[in-house]
N, C-alpha and C positions, 0 to 999 in steps of 0.2 A: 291863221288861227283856226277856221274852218275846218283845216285841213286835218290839225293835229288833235279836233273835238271829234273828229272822223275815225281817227287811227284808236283815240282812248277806248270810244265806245265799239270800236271793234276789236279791240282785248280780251280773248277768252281767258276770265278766270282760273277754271279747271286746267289750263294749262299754260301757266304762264314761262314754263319754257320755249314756248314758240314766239314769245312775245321780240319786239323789237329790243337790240340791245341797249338802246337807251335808256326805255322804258324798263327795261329788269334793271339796267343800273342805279335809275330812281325808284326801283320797288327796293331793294336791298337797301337802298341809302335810309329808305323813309324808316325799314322795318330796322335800323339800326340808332337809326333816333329814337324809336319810341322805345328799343329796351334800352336804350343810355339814359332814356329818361325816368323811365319806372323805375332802373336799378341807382341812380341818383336820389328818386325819392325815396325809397326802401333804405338808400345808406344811411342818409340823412334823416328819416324815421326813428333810427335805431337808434342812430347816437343822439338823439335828441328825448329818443320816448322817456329814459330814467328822468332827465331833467325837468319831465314834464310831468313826469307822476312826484316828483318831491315840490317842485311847485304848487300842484293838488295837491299832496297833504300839506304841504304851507299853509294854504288858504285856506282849508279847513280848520287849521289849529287855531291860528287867529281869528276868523270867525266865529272861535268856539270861545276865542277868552274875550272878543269884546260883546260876544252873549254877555259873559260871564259879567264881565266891566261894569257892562248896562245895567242888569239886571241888581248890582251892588249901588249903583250911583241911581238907581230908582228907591233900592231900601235904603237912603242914608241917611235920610232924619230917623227911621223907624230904630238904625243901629243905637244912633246917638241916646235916643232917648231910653232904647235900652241898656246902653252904657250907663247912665246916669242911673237909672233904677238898679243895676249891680252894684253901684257903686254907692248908693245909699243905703241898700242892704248888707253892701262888706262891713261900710260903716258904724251899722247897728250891728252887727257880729264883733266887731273890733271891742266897742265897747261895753260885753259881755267878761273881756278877754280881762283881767287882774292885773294889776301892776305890781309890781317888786312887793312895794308894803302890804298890800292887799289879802296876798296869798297867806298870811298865819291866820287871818280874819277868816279867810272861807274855810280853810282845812277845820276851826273850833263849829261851822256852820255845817259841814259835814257830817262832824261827827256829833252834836246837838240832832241833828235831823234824825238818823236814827236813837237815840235816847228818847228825844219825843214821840219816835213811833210805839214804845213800850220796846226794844229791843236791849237785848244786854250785850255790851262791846268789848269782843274779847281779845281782839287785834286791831289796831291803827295803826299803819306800819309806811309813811311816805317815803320813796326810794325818790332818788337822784333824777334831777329834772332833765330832759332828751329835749336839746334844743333844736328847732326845724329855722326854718326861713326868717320867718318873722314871729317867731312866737315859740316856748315853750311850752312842754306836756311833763305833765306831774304826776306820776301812778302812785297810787295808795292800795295798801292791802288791807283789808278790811274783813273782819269776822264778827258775824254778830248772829245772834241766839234768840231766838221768840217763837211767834205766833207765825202763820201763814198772815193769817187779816194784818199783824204786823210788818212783816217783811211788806207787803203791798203798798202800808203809806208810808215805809221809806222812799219805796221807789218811784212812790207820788211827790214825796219831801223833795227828794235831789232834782225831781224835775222843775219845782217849783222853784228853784233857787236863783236870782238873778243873775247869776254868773252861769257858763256854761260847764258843767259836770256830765260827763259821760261813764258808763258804767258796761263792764267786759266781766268774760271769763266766768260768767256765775255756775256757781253749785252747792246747791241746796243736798241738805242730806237728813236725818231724821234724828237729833240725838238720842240716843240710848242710853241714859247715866242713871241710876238712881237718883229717883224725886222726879224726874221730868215728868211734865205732862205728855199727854198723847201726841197733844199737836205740838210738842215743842221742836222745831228745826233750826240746824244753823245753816247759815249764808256765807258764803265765803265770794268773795269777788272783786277785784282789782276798780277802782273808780281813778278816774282821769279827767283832773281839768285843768285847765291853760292859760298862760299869762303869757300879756305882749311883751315881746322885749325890744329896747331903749334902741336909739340909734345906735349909741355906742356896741352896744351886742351884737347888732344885726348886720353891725361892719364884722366884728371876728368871728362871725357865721360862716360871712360871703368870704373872709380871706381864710377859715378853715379849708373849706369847699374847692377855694382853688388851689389851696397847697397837697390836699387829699388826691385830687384831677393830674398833679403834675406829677406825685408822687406814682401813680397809678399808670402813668403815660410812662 
């Protein structure tokens, strides 16, 4: 053993051709394990690294959605309760909304409201109701003739009305006719309000909508 700790350390480096042939047979051997071994992990690197990187973005994603999870199931009373607050506000909009009989009553309340403002009405004109999801839109055309300070508390009037009336399309212009006064202008403007419709309706809505979809497909 002595003998062969003898021979190692007297191996020049620098020249390992001179070396014992054993000794080069085990340098060749060793230097051929270590690049079987590098190029074993280099192979095995490569064909692993993609799987490795979709694994990292794995984990990131799902660590991104039970952020996400978390941070929903910490606001979940705060949702609820503000579910409940929309839903007692849709509530109070619903029933602004008319019902079938309802609608000759507000249309007379419409056009009352400008007569009360001092305005003189020279069109009322309601077109054909545009049904949506759950509720119906009713456009009126409307011309009416006065004062500015009048045109003003109609459009204070309609606001005030407990039903909900929406008002488009305005255009004021200045009449010109013999006898007017100076400030006399007319208004012209489309007013729009809406009634809930029945279940019954709200069925051949939703079956227009999908024979429209199939048609269309």
């Amino acid at each position: 053993m002595e003998k062969l700790l003898e021979q190692i350390r007297a191996l020049d480096p620098n020249d390992p051709g001179r070396w014992p042939l054993p000794f080069r047979l085990g340098a060749v051997g060793l230097i051929f394990l270590i690049a079987a071994g590098v190029s074993a992990y280099l192979i095995a690197y490569k064909d692993q690294s993609p799987k490795l990187e979709q694994a990292r973005a794995e984990e990131q994603s799902l660590l991104a959605k039970l952020e996400t999870k978390s941070r929903k199931a910490a606001n979940l009373e705060a949702y609820k309760d503000q579910l409940k607050e929309m839903e007692r506000s849709f509530g109070a909009m619903l029933r602004q909304l008319p019902n079938k009989t309802e609608v000759p009553n507000l249309l007379v309340d419409i056009s009352q409201t400008g007569l009360a403002a001092g305005l003189e009405e020279k069109l009322f004109q309601p077109a054909g109701e545009i049904r949506k999801d759950f509720y119906a839109e009713l456009p009126i055309k409307i011309r009416l003739t006065g004062s500015y300070h009048a045109i003003g508390n109609f459009v204070s009037g309609i606001a005030s009305l407990p039903r909900i009336v929406t008002l488009h399309d305005f255009q004021v212009t200045s009449v010109a006719t013999k006898g007017a006064t100076a400030d006399q202008l007319q208004l012209d403007l489309t007013a729009k309000t809406y009634r809930y419709l029945d279940d019954e309706e709200q069925a051949a809505v939703a079956d227009q909508q999908r024979k429209s979809k199939k048609s269309g497909n």
